[in-house]
C-alpha positions in Angstrom: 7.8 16.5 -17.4 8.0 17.1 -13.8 10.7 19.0 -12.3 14.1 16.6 -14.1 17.2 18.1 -14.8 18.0 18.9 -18.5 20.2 18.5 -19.9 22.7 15.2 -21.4 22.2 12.5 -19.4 24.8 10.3 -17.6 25.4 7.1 -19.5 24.9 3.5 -17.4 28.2 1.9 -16.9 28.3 -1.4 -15.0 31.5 -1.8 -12.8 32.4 -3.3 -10.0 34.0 -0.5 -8.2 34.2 2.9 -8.8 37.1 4.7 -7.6 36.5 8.9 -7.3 39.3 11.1 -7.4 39.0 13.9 -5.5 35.8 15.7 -4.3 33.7 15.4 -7.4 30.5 14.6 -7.3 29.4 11.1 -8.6 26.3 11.2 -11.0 24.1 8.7 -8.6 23.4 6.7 -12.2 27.2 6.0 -12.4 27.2 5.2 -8.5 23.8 3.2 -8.3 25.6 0.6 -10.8 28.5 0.2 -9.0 28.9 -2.9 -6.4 31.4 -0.8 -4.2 32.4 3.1 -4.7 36.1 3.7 -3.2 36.9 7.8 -2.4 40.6 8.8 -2.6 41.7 12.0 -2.3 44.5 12.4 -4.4 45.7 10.5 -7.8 48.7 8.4 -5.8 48.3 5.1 -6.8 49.4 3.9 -2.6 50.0 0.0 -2.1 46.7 0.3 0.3 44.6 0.9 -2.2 46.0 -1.5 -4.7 45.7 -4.1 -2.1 41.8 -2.7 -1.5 40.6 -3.1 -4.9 42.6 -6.5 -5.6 40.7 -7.9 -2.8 37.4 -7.3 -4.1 38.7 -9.7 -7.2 37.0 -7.1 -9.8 36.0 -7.7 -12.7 36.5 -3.7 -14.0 37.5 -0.7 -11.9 35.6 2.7 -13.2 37.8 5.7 -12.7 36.2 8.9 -12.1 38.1 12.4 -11.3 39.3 15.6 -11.5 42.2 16.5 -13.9 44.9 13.9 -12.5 42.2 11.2 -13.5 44.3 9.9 -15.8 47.6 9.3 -13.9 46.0 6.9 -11.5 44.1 4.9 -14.2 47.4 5.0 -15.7 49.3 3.6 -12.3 46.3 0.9 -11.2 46.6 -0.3 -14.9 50.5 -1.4 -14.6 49.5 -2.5 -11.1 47.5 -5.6 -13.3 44.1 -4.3 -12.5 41.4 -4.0 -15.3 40.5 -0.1 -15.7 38.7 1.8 -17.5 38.9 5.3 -17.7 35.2 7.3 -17.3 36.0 10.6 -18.9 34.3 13.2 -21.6 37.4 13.8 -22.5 39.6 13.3 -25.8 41.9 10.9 -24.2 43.4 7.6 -25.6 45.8 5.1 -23.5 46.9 2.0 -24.8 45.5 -1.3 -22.8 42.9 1.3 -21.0 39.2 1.1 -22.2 37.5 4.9 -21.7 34.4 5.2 -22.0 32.2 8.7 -21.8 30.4 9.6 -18.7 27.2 11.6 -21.0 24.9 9.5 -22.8 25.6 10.2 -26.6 22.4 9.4 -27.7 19.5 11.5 -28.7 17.7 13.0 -25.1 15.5 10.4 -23.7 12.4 11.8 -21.3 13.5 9.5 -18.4 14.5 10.4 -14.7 17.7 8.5 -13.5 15.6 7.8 -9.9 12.2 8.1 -8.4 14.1 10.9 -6.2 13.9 12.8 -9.6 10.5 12.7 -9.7 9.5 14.4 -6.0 7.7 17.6 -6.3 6.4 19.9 -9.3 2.7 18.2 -8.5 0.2 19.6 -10.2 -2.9 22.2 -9.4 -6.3 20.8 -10.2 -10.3 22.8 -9.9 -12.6 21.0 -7.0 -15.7 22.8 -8.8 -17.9 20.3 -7.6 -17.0 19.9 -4.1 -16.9 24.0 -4.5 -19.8 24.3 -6.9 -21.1 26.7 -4.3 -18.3 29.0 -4.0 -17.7 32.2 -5.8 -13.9 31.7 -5.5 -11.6 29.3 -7.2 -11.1 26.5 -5.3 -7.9 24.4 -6.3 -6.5 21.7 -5.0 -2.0 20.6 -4.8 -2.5 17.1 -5.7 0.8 16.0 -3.1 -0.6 12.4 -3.1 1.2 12.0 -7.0 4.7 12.3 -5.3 6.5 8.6 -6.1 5.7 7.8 -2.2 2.1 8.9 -2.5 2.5 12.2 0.0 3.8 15.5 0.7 6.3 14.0 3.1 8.5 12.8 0.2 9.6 16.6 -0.1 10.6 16.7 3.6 12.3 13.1 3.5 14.4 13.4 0.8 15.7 17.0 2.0 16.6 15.7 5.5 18.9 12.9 4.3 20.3 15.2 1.8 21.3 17.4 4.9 22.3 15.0 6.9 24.7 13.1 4.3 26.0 16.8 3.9 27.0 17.1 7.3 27.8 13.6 8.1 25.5 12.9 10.7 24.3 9.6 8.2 26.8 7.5 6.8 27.1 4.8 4.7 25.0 1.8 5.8 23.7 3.9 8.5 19.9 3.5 9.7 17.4 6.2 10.0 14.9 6.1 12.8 12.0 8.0 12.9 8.4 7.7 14.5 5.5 8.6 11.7 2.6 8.3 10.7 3.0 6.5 7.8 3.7 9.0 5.2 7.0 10.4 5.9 8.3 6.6 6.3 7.5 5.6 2.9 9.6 9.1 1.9 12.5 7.9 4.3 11.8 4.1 2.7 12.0 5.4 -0.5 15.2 7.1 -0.6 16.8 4.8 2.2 15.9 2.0 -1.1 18.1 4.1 -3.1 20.7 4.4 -0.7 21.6 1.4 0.9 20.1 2.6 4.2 18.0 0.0 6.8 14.7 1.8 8.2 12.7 1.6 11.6 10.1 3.2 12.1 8.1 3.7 15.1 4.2 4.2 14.4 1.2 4.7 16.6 -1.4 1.8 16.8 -4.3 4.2 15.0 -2.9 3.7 12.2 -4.2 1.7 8.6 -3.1 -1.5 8.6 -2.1 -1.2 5.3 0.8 1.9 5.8 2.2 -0.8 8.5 2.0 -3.1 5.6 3.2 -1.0 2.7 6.5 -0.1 5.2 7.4 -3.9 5.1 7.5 -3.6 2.2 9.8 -1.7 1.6 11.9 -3.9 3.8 11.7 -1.5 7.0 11.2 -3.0 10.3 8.0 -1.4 12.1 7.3 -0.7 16.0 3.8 0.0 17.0 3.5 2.2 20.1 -0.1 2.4 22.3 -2.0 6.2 20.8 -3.5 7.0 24.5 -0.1 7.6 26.3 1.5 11.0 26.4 4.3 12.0 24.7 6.5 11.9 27.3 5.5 8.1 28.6 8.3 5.3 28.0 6.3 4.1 25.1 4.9 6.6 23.3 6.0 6.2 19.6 8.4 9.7 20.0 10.1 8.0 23.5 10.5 4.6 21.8 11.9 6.2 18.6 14.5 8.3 21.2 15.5 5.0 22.4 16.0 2.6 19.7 17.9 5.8 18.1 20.1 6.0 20.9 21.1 2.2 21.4 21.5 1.5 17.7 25.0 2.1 16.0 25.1 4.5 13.0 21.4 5.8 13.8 20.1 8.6 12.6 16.8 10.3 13.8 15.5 13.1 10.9 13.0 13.8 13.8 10.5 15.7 11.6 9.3 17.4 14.5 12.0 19.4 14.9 14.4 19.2 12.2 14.5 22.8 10.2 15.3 21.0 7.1 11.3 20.0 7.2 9.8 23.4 6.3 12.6 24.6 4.4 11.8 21.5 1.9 8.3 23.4 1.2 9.7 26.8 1.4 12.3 25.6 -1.7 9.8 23.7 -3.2 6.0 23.5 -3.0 5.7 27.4 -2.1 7.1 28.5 -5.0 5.6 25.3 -7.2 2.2 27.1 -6.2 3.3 30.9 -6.9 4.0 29.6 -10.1 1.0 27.9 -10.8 -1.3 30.4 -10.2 0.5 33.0 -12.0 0.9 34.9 -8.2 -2.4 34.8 -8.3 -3.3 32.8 -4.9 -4.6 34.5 -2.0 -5.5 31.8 0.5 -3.3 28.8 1.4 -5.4 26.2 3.6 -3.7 23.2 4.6 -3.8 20.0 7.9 -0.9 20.8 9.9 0.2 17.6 11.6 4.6 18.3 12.2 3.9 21.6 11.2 6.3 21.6 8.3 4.4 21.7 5.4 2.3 25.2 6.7 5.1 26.8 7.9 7.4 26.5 5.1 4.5 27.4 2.2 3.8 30.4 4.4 6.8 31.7 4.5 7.4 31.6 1.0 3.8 32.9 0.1 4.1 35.7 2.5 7.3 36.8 1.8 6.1 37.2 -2.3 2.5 38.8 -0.8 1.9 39.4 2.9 -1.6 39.6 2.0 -1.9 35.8 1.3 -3.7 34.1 4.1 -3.0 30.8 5.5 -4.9 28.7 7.0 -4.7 25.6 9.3 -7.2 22.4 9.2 -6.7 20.9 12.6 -9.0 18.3 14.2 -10.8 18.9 17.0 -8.7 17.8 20.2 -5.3 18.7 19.0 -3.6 21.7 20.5 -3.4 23.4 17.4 -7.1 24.7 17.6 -6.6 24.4 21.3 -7.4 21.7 22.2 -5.4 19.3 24.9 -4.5 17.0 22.4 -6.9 14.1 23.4 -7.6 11.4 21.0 -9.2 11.6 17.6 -9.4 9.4 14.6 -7.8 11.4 11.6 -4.4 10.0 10.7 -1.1 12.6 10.1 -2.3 15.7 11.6 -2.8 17.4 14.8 -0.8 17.1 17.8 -0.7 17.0 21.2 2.6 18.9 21.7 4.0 21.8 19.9 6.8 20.8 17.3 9.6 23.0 16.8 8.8 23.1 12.8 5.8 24.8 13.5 5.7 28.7 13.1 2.0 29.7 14.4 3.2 33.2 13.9 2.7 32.4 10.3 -0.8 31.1 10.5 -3.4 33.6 10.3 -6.4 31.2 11.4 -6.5 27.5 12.5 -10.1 26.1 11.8 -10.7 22.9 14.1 -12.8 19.8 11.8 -14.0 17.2 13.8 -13.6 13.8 12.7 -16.8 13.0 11.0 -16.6 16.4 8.8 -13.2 15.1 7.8 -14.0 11.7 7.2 -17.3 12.7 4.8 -16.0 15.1 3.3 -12.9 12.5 1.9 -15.5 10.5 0.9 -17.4 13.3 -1.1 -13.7 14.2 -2.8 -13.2 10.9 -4.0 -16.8 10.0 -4.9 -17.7 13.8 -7.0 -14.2 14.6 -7.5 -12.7 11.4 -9.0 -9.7 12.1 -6.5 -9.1 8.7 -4.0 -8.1 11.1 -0.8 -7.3 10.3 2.8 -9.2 11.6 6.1 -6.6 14.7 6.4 -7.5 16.0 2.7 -11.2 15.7 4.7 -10.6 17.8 7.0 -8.1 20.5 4.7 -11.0 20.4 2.0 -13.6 21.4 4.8 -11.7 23.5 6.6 -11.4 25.1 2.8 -15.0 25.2 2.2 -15.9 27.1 5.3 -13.4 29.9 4.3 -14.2 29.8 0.6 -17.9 30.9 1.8 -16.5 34.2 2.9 -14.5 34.9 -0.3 -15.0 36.5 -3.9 -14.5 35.6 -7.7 -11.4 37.1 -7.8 -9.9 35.1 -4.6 -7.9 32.1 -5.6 -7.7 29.5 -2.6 -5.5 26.5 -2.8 -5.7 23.6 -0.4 -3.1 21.1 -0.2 -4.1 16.9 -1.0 -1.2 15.6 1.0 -1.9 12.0 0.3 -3.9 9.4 -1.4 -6.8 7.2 0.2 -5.0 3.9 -0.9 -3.6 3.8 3.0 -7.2 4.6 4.6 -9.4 1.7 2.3 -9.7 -0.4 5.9 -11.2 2.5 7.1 -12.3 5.5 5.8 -13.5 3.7 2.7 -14.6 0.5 4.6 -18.2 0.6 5.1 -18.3 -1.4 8.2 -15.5 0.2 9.9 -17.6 3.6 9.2 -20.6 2.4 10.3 -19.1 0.8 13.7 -17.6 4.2 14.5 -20.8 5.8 14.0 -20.2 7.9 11.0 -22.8 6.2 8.9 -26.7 6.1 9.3 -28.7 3.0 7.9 -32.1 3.4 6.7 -34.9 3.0 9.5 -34.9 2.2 13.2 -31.1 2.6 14.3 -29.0 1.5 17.6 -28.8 5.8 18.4 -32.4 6.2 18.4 -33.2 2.9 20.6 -31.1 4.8 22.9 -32.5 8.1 22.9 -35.9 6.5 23.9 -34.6 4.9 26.8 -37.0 5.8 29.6 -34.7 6.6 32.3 -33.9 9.9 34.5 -30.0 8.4 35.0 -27.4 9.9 32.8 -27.4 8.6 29.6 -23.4 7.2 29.9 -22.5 5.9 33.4 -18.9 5.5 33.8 -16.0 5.2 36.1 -12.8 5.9 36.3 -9.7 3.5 36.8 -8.6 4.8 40.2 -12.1 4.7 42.0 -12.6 2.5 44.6 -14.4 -0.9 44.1 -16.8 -0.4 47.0 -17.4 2.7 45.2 -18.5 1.6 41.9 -20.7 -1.0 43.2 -22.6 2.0 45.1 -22.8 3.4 42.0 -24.7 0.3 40.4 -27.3 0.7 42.7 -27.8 4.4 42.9 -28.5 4.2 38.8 -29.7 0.4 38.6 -27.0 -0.7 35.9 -25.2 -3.7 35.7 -22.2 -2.6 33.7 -20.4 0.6 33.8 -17.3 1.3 31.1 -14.1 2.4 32.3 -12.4 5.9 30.8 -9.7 7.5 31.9 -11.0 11.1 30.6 -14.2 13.0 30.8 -17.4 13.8 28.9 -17.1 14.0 26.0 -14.7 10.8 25.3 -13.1 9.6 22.8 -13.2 5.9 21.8 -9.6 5.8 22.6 -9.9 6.9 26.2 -11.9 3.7 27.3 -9.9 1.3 28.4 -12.2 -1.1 30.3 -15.3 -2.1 31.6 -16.4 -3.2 35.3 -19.6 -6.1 35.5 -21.4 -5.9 38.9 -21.5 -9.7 39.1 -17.5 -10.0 38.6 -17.1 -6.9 41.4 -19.7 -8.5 43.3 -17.2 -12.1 43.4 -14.4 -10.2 43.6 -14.8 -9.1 46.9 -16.5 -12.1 48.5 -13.2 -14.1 47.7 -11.2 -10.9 48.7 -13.1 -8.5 50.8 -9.9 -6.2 50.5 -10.6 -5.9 47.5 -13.3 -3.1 48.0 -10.6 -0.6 48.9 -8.5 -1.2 45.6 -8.9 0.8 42.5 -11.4 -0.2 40.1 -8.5 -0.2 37.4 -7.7 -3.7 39.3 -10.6 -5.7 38.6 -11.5 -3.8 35.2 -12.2 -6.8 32.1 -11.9 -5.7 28.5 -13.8 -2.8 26.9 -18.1 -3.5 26.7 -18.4 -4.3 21.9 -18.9 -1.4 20.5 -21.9 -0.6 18.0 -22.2 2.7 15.8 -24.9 4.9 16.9 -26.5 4.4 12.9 -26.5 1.1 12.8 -30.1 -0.8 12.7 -31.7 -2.6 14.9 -30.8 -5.5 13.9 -27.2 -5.3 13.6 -28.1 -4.4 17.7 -29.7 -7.9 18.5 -27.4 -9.7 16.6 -24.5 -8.2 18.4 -26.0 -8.6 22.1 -26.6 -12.4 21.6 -23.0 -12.8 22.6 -22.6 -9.4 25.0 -25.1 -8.4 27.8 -24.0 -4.8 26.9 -23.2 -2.6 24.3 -21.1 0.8 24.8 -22.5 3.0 21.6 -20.3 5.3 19.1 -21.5 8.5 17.5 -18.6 9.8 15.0 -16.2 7.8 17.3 -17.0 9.2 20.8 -18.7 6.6 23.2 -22.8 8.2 23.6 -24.0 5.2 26.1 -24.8 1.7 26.9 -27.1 0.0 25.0 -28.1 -3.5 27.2 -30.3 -6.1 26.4 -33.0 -4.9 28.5 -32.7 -1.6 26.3 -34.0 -3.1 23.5 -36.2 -5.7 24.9 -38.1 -2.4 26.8 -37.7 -1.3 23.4 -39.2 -3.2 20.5 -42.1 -3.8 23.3 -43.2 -0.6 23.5 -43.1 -0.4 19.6 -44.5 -3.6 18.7 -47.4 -3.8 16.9 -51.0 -5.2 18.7 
């Protein structure tokens, strides 16, 4: 059983409203069943609320309350409505049906909600990923929460707070830009509680978590990745704004909201103290809003200040110090500093780059049996590399924090893998064609979207190219941060019909990104590919390498054709 109440269970009673006396709380079984719940604060049985509940023609009226329960079942009764009394009590009142709020049946095993069923996730042994490690290597398998992540801890925990302090009210909506994962938490218990969703997303994401928040019946905006935060429509500024022009809205804003690490502080910390009998001594986790780190940490540190913990961050986000330029790994990293994360709590941040993390998920699920996501890549890796440094005695747990079933278009989709660059097929491949280029110009020519035309076509004859791609970033790029491509022919007819066009940015005249082929792909995936494109701009573990043209190859297979 995983983390339920004990105890006897509330019994399911169907009304049609529910009137609460008082402030009692209202087993969510009891309210869940109910087509309208009515609060009064005091037994009086006033004309308005007569008049209330006789409009909603009902076919029973639950009564639920304090000690004076009675007294207004009694008055609403010999007002003509049909009541019945919910009450443990020994209490009989002629024409009044009561009815016990505990189930008086023997104890089933069953939770009342999926909300019962968040947290209390099991530890399991990696020994094959860590068959090389003299430590224990154990993994907090997050991804068998009911929404398939950590984030349902977090999700359910900031509602809770803000029903308490009425910031979310009854049909209210709750905004949020994510990932993926804390939507489906959000989703989840918005399901429960009559609550609409949108949620703001960056385009990196699965197609499938755009998909799986649908269904849940949340509306979904998809925001450009290469912006910065602060841009008009970045996924945070677009979130700010529907929040703010929509009635009732509520933003959890993950980022920021306290409530996120204290989930894991109240929760998973302990859950892993527990566990491992106090036992652990490194905590290695991806932090993405910083929540999830922070909140273990504090907990783990506060029971043995020895405990280290450690951040998995991919290379590029400010975490490990980078700037926060693109990479491919869902959920994690940043390229701001939220306020939920504590770094004074992290003893060492160990930067994975995006093929580690993207192998190493692969290796989890394939030796391991476990169907993981990039981020559990790059946590598992990041876990390896400290686990190499460790002893028999140490006990190091890294946290899953969701399942692969959101990543199966990519991280599991051979193609996708292979376009990136993360895979190598047998024999000749697109990486090596280019490699043997024979050629003293730098292996990838590009511009930039604010250099001048007449510029770029100097460029095309200093290094004899014919197409150059467009970033808006330097060496080394990130497939993200190329956002066209220039052709010298077009340039070159550009500026015969417009000779004014030669002092305009390149950025002006720029056509669509050059295909893309992965580095490891063969040859022939190459030729096939450049019968439609004179060009080809070539990934290596997602970062553009070069151009690979058609001349490329020709020069190519010539020089290694047989006699």
């Amino acid at each position: 059983m995983r983390g339920r109440p004990q105890g006897r269970r509330v019994r399911s009673v169907p009304v049609d409203v529910l009137v609460v006396v008082g402030d009692v709380p209202v087993p969510e079984r009891l309210a869940a069943r109910a087509r309208h719940v009515v609060a009064v604060p005091t037994a009086d049985a006033d004309p308005s609320l007569v008049a209330d509940l006789r409009g909603r023609i009902p076919r029973e009226v639950g009564v639920i309350g304090g000690t004076d329960v009675v007294r207004l079942a009694v008055s609403l009764h010999q007002s003509g409505l049909p009541v019945m009394l919910l009450t443990d009590a020994e209490v009989a009142i002629p024409g009044i049906e009561v009815r016990p709020i505990a189930d008086q049946g023997p104890l089933m095993d069953v939770a009342d909600s999926m909300l019962e069923l968040i947290g209390n996730t099991p530890l399991v042994r990696l020994d094959r990923i860590g068959r090389d490690l003299a430590c224990h290597l154990l993994a907090k398998l997050e991804l068998l929460n009911p929404g398939g992540s950590v984030k349902d801890r977090p999700a359910l925990t900031m509602i809770d707070a803000a029903e308490r302090d009425g910031r979310l009210r009854p049909g209210g909506t709750i905004v949020e830009p994510t990932s993926g994962n804390t939507g489906v938490g959000l989703a989840i218990v918005a399901a429960r509680r009559h609550y609409r969703c949108v949620f703001v997303m960056p385009d990196k994401v699965a197609p499938e978590k755009i998909s799986l928040l649908r269904a849940y019946g949340a509306e979904v905006i998809v925001c450009p990745t290469t912006v910065a935060p602060g841009h008009p429509d970045s996924y945070y500024s677009v979130s700010d704004r529907v929040a703010r022009d929509t009635p009732g809205a509520f933003k959890p804003d993950q980022y920021h909201n306290p409530h996120n690490p204290e989930a894991h502080e109240g929760t998973t910390g302990p859950e892993m103290w527990r566990q491992t009998a106090g036992r652990i001594t490194h905590f290695v986790a991806g932090i993405g809003t910083g929540g999830t780190i922070t909140g273990v940490g504090r907990y783990l540190k506060q029971k043995n200040p020895a405990i280290q913990v450690i951040g998995a961050d991919p290379v590029g986000s400010v975490y490990s110090g980078g700037s926060g330029r693109p990479y491919l790994v869902e959920g994690i990293g940043e390229d701001f500093w939220p306020e939920a994360y504590d770094p004074t709590g992290v003893d060492r941040v160990v930067a994975v780059g995006d093929r580690n993390s993207f192998l190493t998920a692969r290796r989890v699920t394939r030796e391991e049996g476990i169907l993981v996501g990039g981020s559990t890549g790059t946590a598992v890796w990041a876990a390896l590399e400290v686990g190499r440094e460790l002893e028999p005695s140490d006990v190091v747990v890294v946290l899953v924090p969701d399942s692969g079933r959101g990543y199966l278009s990519k991280v599991y989709d051979e193609k996708w893998m292979a376009d990136y660059g993360f895979l190598r097929s047998s024999g000749v491949t697109a990486g090596e064609v280019l490699a043997r280029k024979e050629s003293d110009i730098p292996q990838l020519v590009h511009v930039h979207p604010d250099e001048r035309v007449r510029d770029v076509i100097a460029l095309f004859r200093e290094f004899e190219v014919s197409q150059v791609p467009v970033v808006k970033a330097e060496l080394p790029l990130a497939a993200a941060e190329v956002v066209g491509a220039v052709h010298e022919r077009d340039l070159m007819e550009l500026a015969f019909r417009d000779p004014s066009m030669l002092d305009r940015p390149v950025g002006e005249a720029m056509g669509p990104p050059l295909p893309t082929l992965g580095s490891g792909e063969p040859v022939d995936v190459a030729v096939e590919r450049l019968e439609s494109s004179a060009a080809l701009l070539v990934l290596d573990a997602g970062h553009p390498v070069g151009v690979l043209t058609r001349s490329d190859l020709l020069g190519f297979l010539a020089q290694h054709a047989g006699p």
